[in-house]
C-alpha positions in Angstrom: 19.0 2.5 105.1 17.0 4.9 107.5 13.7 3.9 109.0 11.9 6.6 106.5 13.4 5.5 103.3 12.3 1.6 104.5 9.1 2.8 105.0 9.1 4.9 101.6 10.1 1.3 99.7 7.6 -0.3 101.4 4.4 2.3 100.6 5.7 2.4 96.5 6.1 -2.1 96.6 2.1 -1.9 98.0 1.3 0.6 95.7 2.6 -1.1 92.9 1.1 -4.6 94.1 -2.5 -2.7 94.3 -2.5 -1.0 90.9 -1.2 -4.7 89.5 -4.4 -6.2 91.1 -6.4 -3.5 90.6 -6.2 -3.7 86.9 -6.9 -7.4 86.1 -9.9 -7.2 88.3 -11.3 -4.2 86.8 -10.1 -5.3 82.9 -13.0 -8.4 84.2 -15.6 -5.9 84.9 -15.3 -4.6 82.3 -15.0 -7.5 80.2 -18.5 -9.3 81.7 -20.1 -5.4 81.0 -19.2 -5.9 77.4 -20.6 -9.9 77.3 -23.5 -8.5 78.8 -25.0 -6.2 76.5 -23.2 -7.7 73.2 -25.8 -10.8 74.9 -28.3 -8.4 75.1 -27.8 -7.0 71.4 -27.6 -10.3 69.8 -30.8 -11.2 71.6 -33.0 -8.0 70.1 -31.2 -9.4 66.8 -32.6 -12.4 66.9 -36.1 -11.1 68.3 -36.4 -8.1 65.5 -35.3 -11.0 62.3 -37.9 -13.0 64.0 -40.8 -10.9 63.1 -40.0 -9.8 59.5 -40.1 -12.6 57.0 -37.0 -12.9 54.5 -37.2 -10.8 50.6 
């Protein structure tokens, strides 16, 4: 095996290895974005069946 295709093998393994960290740690941004505001939205919920009594 040349020196080029070792160095090819190499960039597509670290390439691979990024994209498989990448997308766990960006699948948890997301995931604490979405606890967030369904937080937030349960919250004005609460607050807005508060204030109105029941019929």
């Amino acid at each position: 095996m040349s020196t080029w295709w070792l160095f090819a093998v190499g960039v597509a393994v670290t390439a691979v290895v990024a994209i498989g960290l990448a997308l766990p740690i960006y699948g948890a941004i997301l995931d604490g974005r979405y606890e967030r505001e369904s937080a937030e939205v349960l919250e004005l919920s609460k607050e807005r069946a508060g204030r109105r009594p029941a019929a």
